[in-house]
N, C-alpha and C positions, 0 to 999 in steps of 0.2 A: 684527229682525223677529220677532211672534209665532210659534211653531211653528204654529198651526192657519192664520195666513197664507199662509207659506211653505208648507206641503202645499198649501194650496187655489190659489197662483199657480202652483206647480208643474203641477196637476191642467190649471187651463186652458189652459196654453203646450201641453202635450199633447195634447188634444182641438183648438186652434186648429191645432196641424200637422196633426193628421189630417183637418181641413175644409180645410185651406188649401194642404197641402205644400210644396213648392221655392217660391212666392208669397208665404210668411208670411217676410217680410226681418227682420223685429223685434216683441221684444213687450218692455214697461217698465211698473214699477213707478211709477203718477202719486198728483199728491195728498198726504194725508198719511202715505200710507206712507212714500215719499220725502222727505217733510221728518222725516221723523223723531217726528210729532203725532200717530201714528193713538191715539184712544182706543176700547178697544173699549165697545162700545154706543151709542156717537153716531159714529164716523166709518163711509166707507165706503173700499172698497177700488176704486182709481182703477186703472186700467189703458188702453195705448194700445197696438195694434197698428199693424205697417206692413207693408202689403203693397208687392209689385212695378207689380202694376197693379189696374186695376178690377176686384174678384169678381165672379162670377158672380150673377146675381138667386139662383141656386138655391145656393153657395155662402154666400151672407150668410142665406138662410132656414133654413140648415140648422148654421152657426154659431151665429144664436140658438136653437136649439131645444138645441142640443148644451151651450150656457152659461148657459141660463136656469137660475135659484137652483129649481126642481124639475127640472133634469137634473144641477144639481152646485152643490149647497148650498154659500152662500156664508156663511162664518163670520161677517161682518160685517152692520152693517145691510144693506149692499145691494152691489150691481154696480155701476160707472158706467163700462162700457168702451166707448171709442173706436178706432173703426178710420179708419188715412189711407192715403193712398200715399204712398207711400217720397220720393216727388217734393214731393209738396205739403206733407210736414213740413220739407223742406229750405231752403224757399221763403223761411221767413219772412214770409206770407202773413197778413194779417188776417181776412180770410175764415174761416166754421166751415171747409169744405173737408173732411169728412169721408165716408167712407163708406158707414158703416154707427156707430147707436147704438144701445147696449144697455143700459136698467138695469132691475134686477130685485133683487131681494131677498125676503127674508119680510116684513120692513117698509117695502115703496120700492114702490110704483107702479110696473106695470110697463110700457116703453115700448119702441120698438125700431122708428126712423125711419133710413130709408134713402136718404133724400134731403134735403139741411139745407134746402133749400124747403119741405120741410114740418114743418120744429119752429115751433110756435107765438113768432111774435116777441116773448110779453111775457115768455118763459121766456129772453130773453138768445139775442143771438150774439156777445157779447163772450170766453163763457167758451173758447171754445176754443182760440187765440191766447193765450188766458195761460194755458193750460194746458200749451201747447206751450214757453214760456217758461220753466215752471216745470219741466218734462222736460228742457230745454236747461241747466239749471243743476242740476237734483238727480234725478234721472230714473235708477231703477235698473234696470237693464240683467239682464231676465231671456234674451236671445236676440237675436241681433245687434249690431252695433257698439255702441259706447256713445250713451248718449242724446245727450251734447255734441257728438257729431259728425252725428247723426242729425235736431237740430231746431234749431231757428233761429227766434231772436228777430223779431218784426217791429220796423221802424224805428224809433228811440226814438219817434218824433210819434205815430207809429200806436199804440205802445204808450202813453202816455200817452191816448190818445182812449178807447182800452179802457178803463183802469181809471176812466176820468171814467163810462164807461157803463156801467160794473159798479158804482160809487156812486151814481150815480144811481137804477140796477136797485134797487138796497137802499132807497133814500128811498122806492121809490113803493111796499115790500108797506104792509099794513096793518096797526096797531099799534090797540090796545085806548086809548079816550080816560085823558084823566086821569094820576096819576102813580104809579097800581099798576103792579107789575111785568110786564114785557111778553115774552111767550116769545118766543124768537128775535131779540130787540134785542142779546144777547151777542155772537150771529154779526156781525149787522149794526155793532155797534161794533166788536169784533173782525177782521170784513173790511176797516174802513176800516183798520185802525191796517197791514193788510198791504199794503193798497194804497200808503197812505203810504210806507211802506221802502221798498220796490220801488222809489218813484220818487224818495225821498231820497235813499236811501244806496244801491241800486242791485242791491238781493238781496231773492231770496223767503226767507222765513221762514215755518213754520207760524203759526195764528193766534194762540194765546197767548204764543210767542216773540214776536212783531211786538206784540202788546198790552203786553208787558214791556218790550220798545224803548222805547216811545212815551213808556209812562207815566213813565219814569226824567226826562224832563224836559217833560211836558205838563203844561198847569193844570187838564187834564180826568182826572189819575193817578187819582181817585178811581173816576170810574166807569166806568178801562178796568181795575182791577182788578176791580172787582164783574162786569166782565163776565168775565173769566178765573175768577173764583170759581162765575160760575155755570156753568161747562162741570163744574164737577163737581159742581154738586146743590145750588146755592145761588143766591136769587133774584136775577132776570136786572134791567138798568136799567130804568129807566119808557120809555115810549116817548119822549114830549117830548124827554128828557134827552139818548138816544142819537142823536135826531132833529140836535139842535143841533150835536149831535160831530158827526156824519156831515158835516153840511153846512162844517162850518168845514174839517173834511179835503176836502171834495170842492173848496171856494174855494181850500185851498194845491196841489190836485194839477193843478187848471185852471193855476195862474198856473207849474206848472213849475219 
């Protein structure tokens, strides 16, 4: 882990015990810190808290005020933490089931919903269940037990549903016509090729690892390398291109 990481997850476990005290059961390192992928300047820094029980209205407003990237600068593009109960990570629940959401950054729109009834449903409620999956297999364990014992897969079925609605999530942003290079089509071929593993071979991997999986024996190597080239400054597939990938990964991920 970077040094400027490491101080800044230190910073916030410190500041969440002092909003949260003997309540704050856990805090982990999610995302691409955890896998091992974070790039700095395009990744963000994922994190999940777990309390005991439900905070306080006046505890979660005063958490965000205490972790917003203007009360403790966050080195990364941005914040993306989650807070659960200690119960409803354990669940294996497909439900968002969160608390309290927090992202903020100098680059990230800043939000901070405190009921998953009210995130807007085109922004996804798939991610959070696999996020908790992803905790449950690589989830670094800044405070409380370890994440493998703290969160829990949801059923294979249900997990498979997820990543069908997390490809699909990806089919419907919008992509520039024609077959100029399309920003953000790298993630979107990128995210299929994770989705894929996960339900192949049965592990998360960061996206450009899971892009390197694929490509070792897909007929589409070509443009899941051009999408790993473009995570570091080099242009991204056409949309068309990345369109037709998605869709042939989202028909092997349906059929299971």
């Amino acid at each position: 882990m970077r040094d400027d990481v490491r101080g800044y997850l230190a910073g916030l476990v410190r500041r969440a015990r002092d909003v949260l005290g003997d309540d704050l059961a856990g805090a982990y390192a999610a995302g691409s810190v955890a896998l091992g992928a974070y790039q700095p300047g395009r990744s963000d820094v994922d994190v999940a808290l777990l309390v005991a029980g439900p905070p306080s209205a006046e505890a979660r407003r005063t958490l965000v005020d205490r972790l917003r990237h203007e009360s403790l600068p966050c080195p990364a593009r941005g914040l993306e933490l989650v807070v659960y109960r200690r119960d409803v990570a354990a669940s294996g629940t497909f439900e968002p089931g969160f608390e309290l959401e927090l992202n903020t950054g100098a680059t990230m729109p800043f939000r901070a919903t405190y009921d998953p009834a009210d995130r807007p449903a085109a922004d996804g409620r798939f991610w959070y269940a696999l996020d908790r999956s992803i905790l449950r297999q690589s989830g670094l364990t800044l405070l409380g037990p370890p994440a493998a014992d703290a969160f829990a897969d949801p059923p294979p079925a249900a997990l498979r549903a997820l990543l069908v609605d997390a490809l699909r999530w990806w089919l419907a942003l919008p992509t520039p016509p024609g077959d100029a290079p399309a920003p953000g089509a790298e993630d979107a071929v990128l995210g299929a090729c994770r989705a894929l593993v996960r339900c192949r071979d049965g592990v998360w991997l960061g996206k450009v690892e899971a892009g390197r999986r694929v490509a070792a024996d897909d007929p589409d190597a070509a443009l899941i390398h051009r999408a790993v080239a473009a995570r570091r400054g080099g242009p991204p597939p056409s949309g068309p291109a990345a369109r037709a990938f998605q869709r042939r990964v989202l028909a092997q991920v349906e059929a299971g």
